[in-house]
MARKOLDO-483561 format. One record per residue (C-alpha): chain; residue number from 1; z, x negated, y; residue in three letters. Coordinates in Angstrom, 3 decimals. Layout:
<recs>
{"A",NUM,{Z,X,Y},"ALA"};
...
</recs>
This chain:
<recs>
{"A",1,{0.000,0.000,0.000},"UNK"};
{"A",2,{-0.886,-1.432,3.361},"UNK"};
{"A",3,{2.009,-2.201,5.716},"UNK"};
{"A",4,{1.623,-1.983,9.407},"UNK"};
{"A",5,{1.946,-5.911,9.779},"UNK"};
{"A",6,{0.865,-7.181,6.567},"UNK"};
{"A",7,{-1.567,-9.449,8.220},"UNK"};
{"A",8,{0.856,-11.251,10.885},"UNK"};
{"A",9,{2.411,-14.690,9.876},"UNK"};
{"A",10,{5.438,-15.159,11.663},"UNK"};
{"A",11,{7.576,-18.821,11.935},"UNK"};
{"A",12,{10.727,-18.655,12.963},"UNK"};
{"A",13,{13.450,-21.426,13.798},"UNK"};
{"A",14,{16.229,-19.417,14.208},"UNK"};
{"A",15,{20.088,-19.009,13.572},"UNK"};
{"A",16,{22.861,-16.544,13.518},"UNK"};
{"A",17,{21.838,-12.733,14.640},"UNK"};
{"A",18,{19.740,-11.662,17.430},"UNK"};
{"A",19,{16.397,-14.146,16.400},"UNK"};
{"A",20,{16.774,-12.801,12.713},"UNK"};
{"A",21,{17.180,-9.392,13.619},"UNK"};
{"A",22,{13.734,-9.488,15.115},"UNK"};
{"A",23,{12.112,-11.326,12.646},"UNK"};
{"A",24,{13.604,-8.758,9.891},"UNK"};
{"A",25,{12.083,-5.801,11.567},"UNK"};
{"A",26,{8.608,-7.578,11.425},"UNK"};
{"A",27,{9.074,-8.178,7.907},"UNK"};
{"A",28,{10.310,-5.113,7.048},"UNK"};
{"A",29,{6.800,-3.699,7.825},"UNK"};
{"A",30,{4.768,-6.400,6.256},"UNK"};
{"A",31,{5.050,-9.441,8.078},"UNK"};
{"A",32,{4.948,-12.632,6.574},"UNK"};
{"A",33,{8.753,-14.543,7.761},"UNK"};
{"A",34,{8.712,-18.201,7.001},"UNK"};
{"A",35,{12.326,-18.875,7.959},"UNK"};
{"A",36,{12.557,-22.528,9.227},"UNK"};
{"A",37,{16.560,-23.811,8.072},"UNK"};
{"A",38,{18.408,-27.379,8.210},"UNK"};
{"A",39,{18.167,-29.028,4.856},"UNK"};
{"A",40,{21.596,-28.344,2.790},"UNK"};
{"A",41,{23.152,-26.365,4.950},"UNK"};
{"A",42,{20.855,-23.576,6.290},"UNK"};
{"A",43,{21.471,-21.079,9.118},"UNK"};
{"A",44,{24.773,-20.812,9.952},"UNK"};
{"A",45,{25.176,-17.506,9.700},"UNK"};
{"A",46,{25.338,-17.875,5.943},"UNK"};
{"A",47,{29.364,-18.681,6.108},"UNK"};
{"A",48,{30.239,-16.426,8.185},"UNK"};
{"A",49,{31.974,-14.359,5.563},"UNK"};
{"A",50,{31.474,-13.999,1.776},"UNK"};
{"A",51,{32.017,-10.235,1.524},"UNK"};
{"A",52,{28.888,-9.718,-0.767},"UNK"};
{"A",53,{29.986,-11.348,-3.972},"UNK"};
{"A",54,{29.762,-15.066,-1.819},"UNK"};
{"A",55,{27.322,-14.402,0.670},"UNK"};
{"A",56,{27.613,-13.382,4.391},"UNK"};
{"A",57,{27.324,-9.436,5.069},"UNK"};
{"A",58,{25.845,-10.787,8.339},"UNK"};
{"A",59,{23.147,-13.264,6.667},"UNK"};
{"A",60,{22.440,-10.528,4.509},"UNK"};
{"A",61,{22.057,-7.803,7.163},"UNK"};
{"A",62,{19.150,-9.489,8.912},"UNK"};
{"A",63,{17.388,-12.061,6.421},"UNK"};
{"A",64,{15.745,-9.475,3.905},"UNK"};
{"A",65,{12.011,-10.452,2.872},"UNK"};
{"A",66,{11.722,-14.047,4.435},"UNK"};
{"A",67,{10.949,-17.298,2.450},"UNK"};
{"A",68,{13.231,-20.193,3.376},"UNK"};
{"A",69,{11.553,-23.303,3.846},"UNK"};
{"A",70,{13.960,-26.281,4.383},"UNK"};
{"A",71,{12.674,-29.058,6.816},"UNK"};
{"A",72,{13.938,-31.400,9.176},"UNK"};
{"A",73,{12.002,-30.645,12.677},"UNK"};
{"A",74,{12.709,-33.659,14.343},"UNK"};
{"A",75,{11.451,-36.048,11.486},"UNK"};
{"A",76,{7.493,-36.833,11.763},"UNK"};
{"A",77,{7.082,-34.870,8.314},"UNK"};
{"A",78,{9.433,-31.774,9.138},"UNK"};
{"A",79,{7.194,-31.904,12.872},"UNK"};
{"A",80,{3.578,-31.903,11.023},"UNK"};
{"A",81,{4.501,-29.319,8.405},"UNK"};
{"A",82,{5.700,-27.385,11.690},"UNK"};
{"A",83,{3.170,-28.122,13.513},"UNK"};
{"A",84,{0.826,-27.411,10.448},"UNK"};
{"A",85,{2.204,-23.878,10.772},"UNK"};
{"A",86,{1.635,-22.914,14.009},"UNK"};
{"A",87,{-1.646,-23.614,13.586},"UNK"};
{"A",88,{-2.468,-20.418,11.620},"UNK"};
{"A",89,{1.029,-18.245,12.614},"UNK"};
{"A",90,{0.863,-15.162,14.664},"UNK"};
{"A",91,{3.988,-15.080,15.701},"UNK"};
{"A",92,{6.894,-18.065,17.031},"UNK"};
{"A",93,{10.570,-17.468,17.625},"UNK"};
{"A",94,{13.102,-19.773,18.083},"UNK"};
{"A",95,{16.476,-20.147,19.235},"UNK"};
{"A",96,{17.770,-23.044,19.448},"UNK"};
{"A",97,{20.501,-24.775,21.025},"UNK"};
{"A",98,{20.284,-24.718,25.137},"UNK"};
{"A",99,{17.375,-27.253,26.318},"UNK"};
{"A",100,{16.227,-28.304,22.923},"UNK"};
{"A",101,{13.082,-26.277,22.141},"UNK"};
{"A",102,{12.187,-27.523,25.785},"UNK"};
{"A",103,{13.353,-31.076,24.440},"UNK"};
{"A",104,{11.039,-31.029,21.639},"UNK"};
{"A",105,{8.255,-29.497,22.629},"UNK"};
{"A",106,{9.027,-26.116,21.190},"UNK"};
{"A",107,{9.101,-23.927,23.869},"UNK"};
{"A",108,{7.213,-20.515,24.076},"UNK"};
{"A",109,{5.029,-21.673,27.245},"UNK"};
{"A",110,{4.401,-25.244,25.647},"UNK"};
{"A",111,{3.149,-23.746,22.356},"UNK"};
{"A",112,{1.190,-21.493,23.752},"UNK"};
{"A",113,{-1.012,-24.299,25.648},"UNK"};
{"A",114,{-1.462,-26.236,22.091},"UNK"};
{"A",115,{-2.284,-22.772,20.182},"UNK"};
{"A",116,{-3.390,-20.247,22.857},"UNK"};
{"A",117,{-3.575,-17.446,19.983},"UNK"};
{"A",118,{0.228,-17.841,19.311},"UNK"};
{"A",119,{3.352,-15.200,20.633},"UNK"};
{"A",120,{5.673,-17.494,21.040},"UNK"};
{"A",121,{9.476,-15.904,22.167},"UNK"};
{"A",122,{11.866,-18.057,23.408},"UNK"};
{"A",123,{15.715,-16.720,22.649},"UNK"};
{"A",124,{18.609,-17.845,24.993},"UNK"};
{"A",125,{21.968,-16.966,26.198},"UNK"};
{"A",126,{20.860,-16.568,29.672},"UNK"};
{"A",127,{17.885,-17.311,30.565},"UNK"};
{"A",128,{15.915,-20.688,31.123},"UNK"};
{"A",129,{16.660,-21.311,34.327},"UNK"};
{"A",130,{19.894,-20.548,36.716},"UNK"};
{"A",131,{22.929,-22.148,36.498},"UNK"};
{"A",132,{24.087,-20.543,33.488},"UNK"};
{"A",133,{20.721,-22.073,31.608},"UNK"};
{"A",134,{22.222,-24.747,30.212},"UNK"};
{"A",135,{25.558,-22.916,28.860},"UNK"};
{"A",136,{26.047,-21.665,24.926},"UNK"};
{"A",137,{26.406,-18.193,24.447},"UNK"};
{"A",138,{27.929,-15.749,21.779},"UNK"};
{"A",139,{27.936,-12.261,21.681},"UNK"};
{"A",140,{31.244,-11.654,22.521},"UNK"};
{"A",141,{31.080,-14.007,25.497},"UNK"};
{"A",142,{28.082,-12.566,26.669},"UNK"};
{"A",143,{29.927,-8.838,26.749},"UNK"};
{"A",144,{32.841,-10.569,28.670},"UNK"};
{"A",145,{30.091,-11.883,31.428},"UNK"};
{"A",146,{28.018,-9.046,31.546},"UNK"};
{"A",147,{31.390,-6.584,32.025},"UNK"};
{"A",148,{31.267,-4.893,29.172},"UNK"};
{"A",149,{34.773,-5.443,28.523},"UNK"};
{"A",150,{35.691,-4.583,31.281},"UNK"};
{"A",151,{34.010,-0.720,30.652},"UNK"};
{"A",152,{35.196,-0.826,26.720},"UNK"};
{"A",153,{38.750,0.370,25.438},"UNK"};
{"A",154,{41.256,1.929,27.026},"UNK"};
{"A",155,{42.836,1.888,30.247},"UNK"};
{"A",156,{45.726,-0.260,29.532},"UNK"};
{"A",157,{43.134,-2.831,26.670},"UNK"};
{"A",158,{39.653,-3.907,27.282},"UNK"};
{"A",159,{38.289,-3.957,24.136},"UNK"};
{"A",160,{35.139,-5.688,22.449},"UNK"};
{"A",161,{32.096,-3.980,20.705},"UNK"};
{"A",162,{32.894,-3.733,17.006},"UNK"};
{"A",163,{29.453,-4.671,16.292},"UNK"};
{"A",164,{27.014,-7.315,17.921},"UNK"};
{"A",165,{25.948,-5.438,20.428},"UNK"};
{"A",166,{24.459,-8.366,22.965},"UNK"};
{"A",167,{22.425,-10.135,19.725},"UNK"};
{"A",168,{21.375,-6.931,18.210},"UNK"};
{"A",169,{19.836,-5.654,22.048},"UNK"};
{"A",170,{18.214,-8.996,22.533},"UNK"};
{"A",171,{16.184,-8.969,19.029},"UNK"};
{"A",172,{15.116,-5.673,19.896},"UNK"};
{"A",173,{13.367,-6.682,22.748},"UNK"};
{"A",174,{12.568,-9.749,21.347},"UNK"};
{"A",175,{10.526,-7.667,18.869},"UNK"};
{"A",176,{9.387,-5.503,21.829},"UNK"};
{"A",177,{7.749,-8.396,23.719},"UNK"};
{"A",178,{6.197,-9.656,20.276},"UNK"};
{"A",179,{4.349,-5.962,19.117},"UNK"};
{"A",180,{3.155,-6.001,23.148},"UNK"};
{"A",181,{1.747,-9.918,22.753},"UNK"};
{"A",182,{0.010,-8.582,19.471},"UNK"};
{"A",183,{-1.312,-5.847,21.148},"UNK"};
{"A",184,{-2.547,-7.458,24.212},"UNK"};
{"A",185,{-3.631,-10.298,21.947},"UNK"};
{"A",186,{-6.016,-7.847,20.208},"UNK"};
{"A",187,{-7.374,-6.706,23.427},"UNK"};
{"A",188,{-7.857,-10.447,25.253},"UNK"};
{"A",189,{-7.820,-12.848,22.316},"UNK"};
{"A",190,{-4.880,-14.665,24.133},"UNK"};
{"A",191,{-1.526,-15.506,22.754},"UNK"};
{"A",192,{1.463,-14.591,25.229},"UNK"};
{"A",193,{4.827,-16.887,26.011},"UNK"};
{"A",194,{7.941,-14.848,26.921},"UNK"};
{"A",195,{11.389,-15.459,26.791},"UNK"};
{"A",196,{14.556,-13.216,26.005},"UNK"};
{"A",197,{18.079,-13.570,26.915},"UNK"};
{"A",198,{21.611,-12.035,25.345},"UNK"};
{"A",199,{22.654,-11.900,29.091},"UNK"};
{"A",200,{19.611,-10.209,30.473},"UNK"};
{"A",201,{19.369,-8.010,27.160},"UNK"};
{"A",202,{22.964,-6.812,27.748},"UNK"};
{"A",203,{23.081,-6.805,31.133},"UNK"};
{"A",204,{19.683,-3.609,31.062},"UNK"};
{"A",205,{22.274,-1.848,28.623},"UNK"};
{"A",206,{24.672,-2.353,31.904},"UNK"};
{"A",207,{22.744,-0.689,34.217},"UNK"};
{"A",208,{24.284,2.576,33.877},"UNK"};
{"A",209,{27.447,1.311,35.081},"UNK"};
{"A",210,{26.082,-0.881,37.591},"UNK"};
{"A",211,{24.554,1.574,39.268},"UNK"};
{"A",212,{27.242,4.057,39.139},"UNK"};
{"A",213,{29.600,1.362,40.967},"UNK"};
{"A",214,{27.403,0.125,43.452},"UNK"};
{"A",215,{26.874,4.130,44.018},"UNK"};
{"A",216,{30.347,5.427,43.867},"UNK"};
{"A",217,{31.636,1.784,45.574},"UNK"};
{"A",218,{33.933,1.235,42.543},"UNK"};
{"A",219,{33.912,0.994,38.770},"UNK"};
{"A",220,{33.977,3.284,35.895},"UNK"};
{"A",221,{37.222,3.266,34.482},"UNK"};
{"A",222,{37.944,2.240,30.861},"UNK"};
{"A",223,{38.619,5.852,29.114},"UNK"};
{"A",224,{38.857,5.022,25.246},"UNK"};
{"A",225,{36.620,7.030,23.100},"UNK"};
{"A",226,{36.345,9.738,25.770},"UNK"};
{"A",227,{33.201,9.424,28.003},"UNK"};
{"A",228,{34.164,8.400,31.387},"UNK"};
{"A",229,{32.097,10.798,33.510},"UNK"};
{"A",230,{31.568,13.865,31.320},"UNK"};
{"A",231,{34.519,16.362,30.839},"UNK"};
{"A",232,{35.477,17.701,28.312},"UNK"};
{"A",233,{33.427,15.276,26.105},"UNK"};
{"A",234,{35.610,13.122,23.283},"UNK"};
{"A",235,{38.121,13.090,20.851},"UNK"};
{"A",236,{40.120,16.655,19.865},"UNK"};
{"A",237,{43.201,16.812,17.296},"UNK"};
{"A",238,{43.091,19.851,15.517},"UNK"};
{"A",239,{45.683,21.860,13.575},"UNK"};
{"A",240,{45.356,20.561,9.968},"UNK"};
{"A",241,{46.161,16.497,11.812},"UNK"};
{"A",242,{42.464,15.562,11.876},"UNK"};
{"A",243,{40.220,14.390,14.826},"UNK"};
{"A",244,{36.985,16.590,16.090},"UNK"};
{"A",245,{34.464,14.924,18.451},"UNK"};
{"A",246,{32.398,17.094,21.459},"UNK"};
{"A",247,{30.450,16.928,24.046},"UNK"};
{"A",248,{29.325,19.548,26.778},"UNK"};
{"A",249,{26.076,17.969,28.510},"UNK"};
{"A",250,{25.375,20.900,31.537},"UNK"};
{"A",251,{27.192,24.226,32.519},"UNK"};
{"A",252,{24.963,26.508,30.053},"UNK"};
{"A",253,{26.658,24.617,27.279},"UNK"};
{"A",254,{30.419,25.075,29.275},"UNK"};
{"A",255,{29.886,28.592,29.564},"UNK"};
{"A",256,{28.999,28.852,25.908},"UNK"};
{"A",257,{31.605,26.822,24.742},"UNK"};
{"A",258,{34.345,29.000,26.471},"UNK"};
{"A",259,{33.000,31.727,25.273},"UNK"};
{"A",260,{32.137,31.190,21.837},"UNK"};
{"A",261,{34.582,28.213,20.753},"UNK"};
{"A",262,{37.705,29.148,22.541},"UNK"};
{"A",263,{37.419,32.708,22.923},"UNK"};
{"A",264,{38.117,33.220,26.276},"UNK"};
{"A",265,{35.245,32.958,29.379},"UNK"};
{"A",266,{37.849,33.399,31.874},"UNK"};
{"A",267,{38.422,29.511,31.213},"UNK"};
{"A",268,{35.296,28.843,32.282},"UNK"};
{"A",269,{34.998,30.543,35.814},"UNK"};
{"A",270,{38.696,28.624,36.699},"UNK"};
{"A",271,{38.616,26.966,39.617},"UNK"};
{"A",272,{39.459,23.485,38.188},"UNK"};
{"A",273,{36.977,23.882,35.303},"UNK"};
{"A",274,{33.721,25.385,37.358},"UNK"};
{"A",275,{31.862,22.406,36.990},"UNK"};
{"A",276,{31.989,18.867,35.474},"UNK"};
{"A",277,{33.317,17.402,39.018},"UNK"};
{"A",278,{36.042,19.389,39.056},"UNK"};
{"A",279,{36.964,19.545,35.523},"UNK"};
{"A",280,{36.623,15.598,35.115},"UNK"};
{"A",281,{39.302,15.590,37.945},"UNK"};
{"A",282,{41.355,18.186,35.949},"UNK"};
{"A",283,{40.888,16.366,32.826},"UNK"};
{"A",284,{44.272,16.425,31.438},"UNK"};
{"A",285,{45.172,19.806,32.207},"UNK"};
{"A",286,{41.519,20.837,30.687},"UNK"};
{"A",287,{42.174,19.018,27.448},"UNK"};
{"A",288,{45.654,20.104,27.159},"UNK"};
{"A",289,{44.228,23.437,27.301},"UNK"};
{"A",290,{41.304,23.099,24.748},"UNK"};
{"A",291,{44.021,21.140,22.324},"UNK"};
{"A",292,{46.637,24.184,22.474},"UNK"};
{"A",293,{43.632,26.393,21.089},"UNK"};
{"A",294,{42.049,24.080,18.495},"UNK"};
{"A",295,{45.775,23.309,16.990},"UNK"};
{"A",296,{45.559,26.710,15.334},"UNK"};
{"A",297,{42.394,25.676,13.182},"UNK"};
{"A",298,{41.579,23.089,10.788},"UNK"};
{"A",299,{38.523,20.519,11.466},"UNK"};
{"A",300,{36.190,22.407,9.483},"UNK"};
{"A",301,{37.291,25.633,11.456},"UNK"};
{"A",302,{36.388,23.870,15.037},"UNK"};
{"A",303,{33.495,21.988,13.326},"UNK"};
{"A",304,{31.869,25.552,12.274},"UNK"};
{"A",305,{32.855,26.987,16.084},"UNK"};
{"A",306,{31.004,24.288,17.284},"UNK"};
{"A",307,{27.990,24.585,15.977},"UNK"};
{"A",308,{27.438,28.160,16.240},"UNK"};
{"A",309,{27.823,27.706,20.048},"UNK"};
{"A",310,{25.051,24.783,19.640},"UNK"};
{"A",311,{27.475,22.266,20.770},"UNK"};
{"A",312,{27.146,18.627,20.051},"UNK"};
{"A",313,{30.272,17.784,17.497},"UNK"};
{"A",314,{31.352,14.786,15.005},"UNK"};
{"A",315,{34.027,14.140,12.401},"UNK"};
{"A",316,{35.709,10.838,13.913},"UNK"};
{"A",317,{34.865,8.952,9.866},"UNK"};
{"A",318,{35.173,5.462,8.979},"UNK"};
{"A",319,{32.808,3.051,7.359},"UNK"};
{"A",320,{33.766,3.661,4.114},"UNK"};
{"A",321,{32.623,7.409,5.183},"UNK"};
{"A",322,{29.535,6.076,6.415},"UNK"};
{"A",323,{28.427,4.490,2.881},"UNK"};
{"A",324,{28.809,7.945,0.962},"UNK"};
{"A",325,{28.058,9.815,3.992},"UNK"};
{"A",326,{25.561,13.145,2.794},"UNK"};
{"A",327,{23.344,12.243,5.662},"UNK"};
{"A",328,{21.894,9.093,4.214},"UNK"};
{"A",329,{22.674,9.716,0.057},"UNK"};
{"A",330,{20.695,12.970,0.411},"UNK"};
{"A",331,{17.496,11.606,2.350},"UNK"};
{"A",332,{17.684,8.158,-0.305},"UNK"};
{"A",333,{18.496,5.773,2.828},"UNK"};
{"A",334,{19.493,2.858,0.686},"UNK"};
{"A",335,{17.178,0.493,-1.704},"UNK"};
{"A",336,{18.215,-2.091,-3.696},"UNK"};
{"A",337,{17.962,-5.459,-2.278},"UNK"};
{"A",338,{17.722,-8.869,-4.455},"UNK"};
{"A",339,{20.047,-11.661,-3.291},"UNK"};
{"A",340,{21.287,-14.646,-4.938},"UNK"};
{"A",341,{24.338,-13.160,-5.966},"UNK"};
{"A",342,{22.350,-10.271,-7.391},"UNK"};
{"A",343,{20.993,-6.566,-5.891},"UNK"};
{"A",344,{22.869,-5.047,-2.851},"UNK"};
{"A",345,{22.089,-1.672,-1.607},"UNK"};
{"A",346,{21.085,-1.635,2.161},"UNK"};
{"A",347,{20.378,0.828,4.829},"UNK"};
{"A",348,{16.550,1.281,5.067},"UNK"};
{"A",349,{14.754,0.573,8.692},"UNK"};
{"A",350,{15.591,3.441,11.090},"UNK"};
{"A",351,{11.712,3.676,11.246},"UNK"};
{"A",352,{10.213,6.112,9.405},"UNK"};
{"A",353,{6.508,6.098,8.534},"UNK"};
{"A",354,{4.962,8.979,5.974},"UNK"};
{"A",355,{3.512,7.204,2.997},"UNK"};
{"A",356,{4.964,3.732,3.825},"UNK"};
{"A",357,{7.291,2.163,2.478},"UNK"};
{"A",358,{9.371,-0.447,4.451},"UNK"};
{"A",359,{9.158,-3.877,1.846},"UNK"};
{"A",360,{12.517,-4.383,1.679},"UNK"};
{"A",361,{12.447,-7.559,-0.077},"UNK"};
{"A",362,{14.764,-10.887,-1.733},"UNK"};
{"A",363,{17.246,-12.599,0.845},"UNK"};
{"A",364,{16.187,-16.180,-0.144},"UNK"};
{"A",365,{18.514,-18.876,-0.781},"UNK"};
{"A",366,{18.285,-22.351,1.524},"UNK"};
{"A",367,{14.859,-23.620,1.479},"UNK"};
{"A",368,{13.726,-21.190,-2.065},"UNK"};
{"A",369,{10.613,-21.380,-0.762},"UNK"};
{"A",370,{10.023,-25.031,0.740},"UNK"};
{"A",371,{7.710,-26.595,-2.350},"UNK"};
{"A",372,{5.625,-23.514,-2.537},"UNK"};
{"A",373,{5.202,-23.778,1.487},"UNK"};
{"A",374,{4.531,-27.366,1.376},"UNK"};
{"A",375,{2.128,-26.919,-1.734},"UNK"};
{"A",376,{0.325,-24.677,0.174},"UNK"};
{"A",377,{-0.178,-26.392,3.209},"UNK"};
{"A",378,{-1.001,-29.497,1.125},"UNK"};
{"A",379,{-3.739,-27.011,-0.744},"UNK"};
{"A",380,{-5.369,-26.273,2.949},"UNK"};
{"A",381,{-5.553,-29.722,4.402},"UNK"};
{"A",382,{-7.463,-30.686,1.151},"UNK"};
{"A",383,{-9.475,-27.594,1.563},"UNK"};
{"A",384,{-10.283,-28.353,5.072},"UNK"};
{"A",385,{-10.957,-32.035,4.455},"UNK"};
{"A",386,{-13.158,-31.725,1.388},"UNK"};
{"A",387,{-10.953,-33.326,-0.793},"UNK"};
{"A",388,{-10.122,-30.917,-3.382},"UNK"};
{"A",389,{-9.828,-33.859,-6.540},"UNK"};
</recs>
């Protein structure tokens, strides 16, 4: 079955999350991933943890369906099989250290000169030039500088994103920028350079925020798992000692939820509840009010309430919920996924194409792949040069 990619070859020197996330979505749908690791030791990423019977959840999330070919880049071998390559690849992503692709001639904008057909993505922690160019970045770091913290948690704790939200943002728009080089490529026969950034990728999820302060002339204050400018919208107890999430988006839904849910319309047409200005500044007395009525029913009660009033609700679950939740066992969104410690159910791509399967392949083992690479390449140049003894 032909996959939407399965004629892009994409090299990729990269390390830890947000350059493998990309490169996992392109091989999800057909790309060939040569994943470029140090000799021994491989991406680092691969000891982060050793939850999956010895290997790293994290390696494992975002290295599906690449080979592993083992080189040294700054030896003269490791450089020509590199450089041997590029000369056919679609695609180039690296992320290296600060300065070094620059360093070594690795750069997007200086491979695109030697092979003008390449996309070539350059992945940093902020940016290639500014004062902050030079400085290593992790995702957590990068959500302290951007002010995510300072948005996250509660009033009294700022808390970090339980996931990695600044690496997982900047491989998506890593991947963007690639799919629009391919596309322009097809139009111009030109390659494109471009460059990505955990600080710039973070700092567009900011925006929100950013604007709201520079409008209001202060900040958003931290407000938990409630949402900090939408009333009543967040976490409800209910009478059997579980938690119900809601949301009212716009006054139709207010009106409907007073009468429907609670029973009682005269709550909506109060003055400290006629709109979400007023009932944002009456916020405790509003969710004192909607708890007193909900601790009569169970979850399931309030859930069912809910949703014939065509309001927006979640169960607050945990992760161990997640993994049997009926939303992905009934729609079959797991495969089976080879590793070296043997198969591991993952989450398919959120993509979904009719009559194509995502290719949800091995997770190779440091440099699996290098003597078939190397064979191969060795097969070409004696192709090329005629000498095929």
């Amino acid at each position: 079955m032909m996959k939407p990619l399965d004629d892009i070859t994409v090299v990729s020197i990269e390390q830890a999350i947000a350059a493998p996330m990309a490169s996992r979505h392109l091989a999800d749908w057909g790309a060939r991933v040569i994943k470029i690791e140090r000799p021994g030791a491989g991406d680092f990423a691969r000891n982060y943890d050793r939850a999956m019977d010895g290997l790293s959840s994290q390696f494992v999330w975002v290295n599906r369906s690449k080979e592993s070919l083992a080189i040294d880049i700054k030896t003269e071998s490791g450089q020509a099989t590199l450089d041997a390559l590029l000369s056919t690849a679609d695609v180039f992503i690296q992320n290296l250290a600060p300065g070094a692709a620059k360093r070594q001639g690795l750069d997007a904008g200086t491979l695109v000169k030697l092979f003008p057909r390449l996309i070539a993505c350059d992945i940093s922690g902020y940016g290639s030039n500014g004062p902050y160019s030079d400085k290593k970045a992790y995702d957590l770091l990068v959500q302290c500088e951007t002010g995510f913290l300072s948005i996250n948690g509660t009033p009294e704790t700022p808390s970090k994103c339980g996931v990695a939200i600044a690496d997982i943002a900047t491989g998506m728009y890593a991947l963007n920028g690639i799919l629009m080089g391919l596309h322009q490529r097809a139009r111009t026969g030109r390659g494109m350079a471009f460059e990505v950034s955990l600080f710039d990728a973070l700092t567009e999820w900011m925006s929100y925020p950013a604007y709201y302060t520079r409008g209001r002339g202060e900040p958003l204050v931290r407000s938990g798992a409630r949402h900090a400018t939408i009333a009543p919208y967040g976490p409800f107890p209910t009478g059997d000692g579980q938690t119900v999430f809601f949301g009212i988006q716009n006054e139709r839904e207010w009106l409907n939820f007073c009468d429907v849910v609670l029973g009682d319309t005269t709550i909506a047409t109060d003055p400290r509840y006629v709109s979400n200005t007023v009932r944002l500044a009456n916020r405790e007395a509003l969710e004192a009010t909607i708890t007193q009525r909900f601790s009569s029913w169970s979850a399931d009660e309030v859930l069912a309430r809910l949703d014939r009033a065509a309001i927006a609700n979640g169960r607050m679950n945990d992760v161990e919920t997640l993994l049997e939740h009926p939303q992905v066992r009934e729609r079959n969104r797991y495969r089976s996924v080879e590793t070296e410690s043997g198969p591991h159910d993952m989450f398919l791509p959120p993509v979904i194409i009719p009559g194509v399967e995502p290719v949800m392949g091995p997770v190779p083992a440091v440099g699996e792949h290098t003597d078939a690479i190397l064979a191969e390449l060795a097969s070409a140049r004696a192709t090329a040069t005629g000498d095929v003894s």
